[in-house]
C-alpha positions, 0 to 999 in steps of 0.5 A: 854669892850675894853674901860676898856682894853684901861684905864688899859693899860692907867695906866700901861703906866703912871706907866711905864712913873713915873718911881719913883712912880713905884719904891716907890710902889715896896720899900715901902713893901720892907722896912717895911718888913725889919723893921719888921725882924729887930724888930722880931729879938728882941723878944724871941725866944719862938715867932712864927715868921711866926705867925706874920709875913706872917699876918703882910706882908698880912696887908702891902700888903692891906694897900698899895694897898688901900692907892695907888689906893685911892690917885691916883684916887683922883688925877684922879678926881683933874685933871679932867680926870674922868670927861673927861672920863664921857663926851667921853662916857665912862661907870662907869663900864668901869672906874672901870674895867679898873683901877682894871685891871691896879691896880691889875697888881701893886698889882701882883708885890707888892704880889710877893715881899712882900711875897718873901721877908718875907719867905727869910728874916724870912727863912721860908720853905713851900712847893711850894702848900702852898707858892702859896696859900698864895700868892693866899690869899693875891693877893686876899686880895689886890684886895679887897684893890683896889675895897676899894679904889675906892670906898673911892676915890668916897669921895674926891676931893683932894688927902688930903681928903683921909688921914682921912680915913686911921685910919678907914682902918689901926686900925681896921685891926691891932687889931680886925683881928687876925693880933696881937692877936687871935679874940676869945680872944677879946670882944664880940663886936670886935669880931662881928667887925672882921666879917666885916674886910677882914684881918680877913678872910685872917688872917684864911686862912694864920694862917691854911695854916702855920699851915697845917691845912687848909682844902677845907671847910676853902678856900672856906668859907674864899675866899668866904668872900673875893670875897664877898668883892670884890662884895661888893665894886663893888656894892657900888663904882658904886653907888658913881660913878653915884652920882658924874658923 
């Protein structure tokens, strides 16, 4: 266990030293949620803006987590420090706790200013029990991102070799999740294809607690499925780990 310590300290000093990644990292939410206020303040008034609003700001939150974890671990394998890591000994499991330890701290920061953010500029009022289970939702949302990436960072060689996977985690996620429209409203097959998406578990959550209808049955079965996911990526990266160690 201290070799993962020691590898997500190793990632927390690399973002400390890339000072404009880590900056970057923390903007990029910053500016899309901008963007989004300034296109909601174009529709009409009838919308509900939290509707979409938190929904949207937990898909920015997961999208970037997966698309930063998946690249830099690609970038990891270009320059040979997995390998290097294999060769000292250290275990697949060690890797992978590490990284998410180090990653999931990004994703803390990453959660804190999106939300933030969203329920300044769109002036929402929660109680302080509600704003924390969201961010509880979506920080858990963003570690099912990073063990997503991991996972798919297994398949590539190059940085550019993560690209194509990008459409297969954002399209889904946008429209067979509940991000846009309601999934009972979709066909039978999507809705099927909902069951496999993590959005759409996040997605009930959030939809509940802005509506003050969650109730403990709804957070367990909901966070259940995502911590499911977090297994399940787990599973699935150790075993893609050990065919390419």
């Amino acid at each position: 266990m201290n070799n993962a310590f020691i590898i997500a300290s190793r990632v927390l000093s690399q973002l400390k030293r890339d000072k404009k990644f880590f900056i970057s990292t923390l903007l990029a939410p910053f500016i899309v949620i901008y963007f989004l206020k300034t296109f909601m303040d174009t529709l009409p008034a009838t919308i509900p803006v939290d509707r979409y609003a938190l929904p949207i700001t937990a898909f920015v939150v997961y999208f970037l987590s997966f698309l930063l974890c998946a690249i830099v671990l690609a970038q990891e394998r270009t320059q040979g420090t997995l390998e290097r890591m294999f060769i000292n000994g250290v275990t697949r499991t060690n890797i992978m706790s590490g990284y998410t330890l180090g990653y999931s701290f990004l994703a803390l920061l990453v959660t804190i200013v999106a939300l933030g953010e969203t329920i300044y500029l769109f002036n929402l009022h929660y109680s302080w029990q509600t704003v924390l289970a969201l961010f509880g939702v979506i920080w858990l949302l963003s570690l099912v991102s990073i063990m997503f990436g991991i996972f798919i960072s297994t398949f590539a060689r190059t940085e550019a070799q993560i690209f194509p996977f990008i459409p297969l985690v954002a399209l889904p996620s946008i429209f067979a999740s509940g991000l846009l429209v309601d999934v009972a409203k979709l066909p039978v097959w999507a809705q099927w294809t909902a069951h496999g998406l993590p959005l759409y578990y996040a997605n009930n959550i959030i939809l509940k607690l802005i509506a003050g209808t969650a109730d403990n049955w709804d957070m367990i079965k909901n966070l259940g499925a995502l911590g499911l996911f977090v297994i399940a990526f787990l599973v699935l990266a150790s075993f893609t780990f050990k065919q390419t160690e």
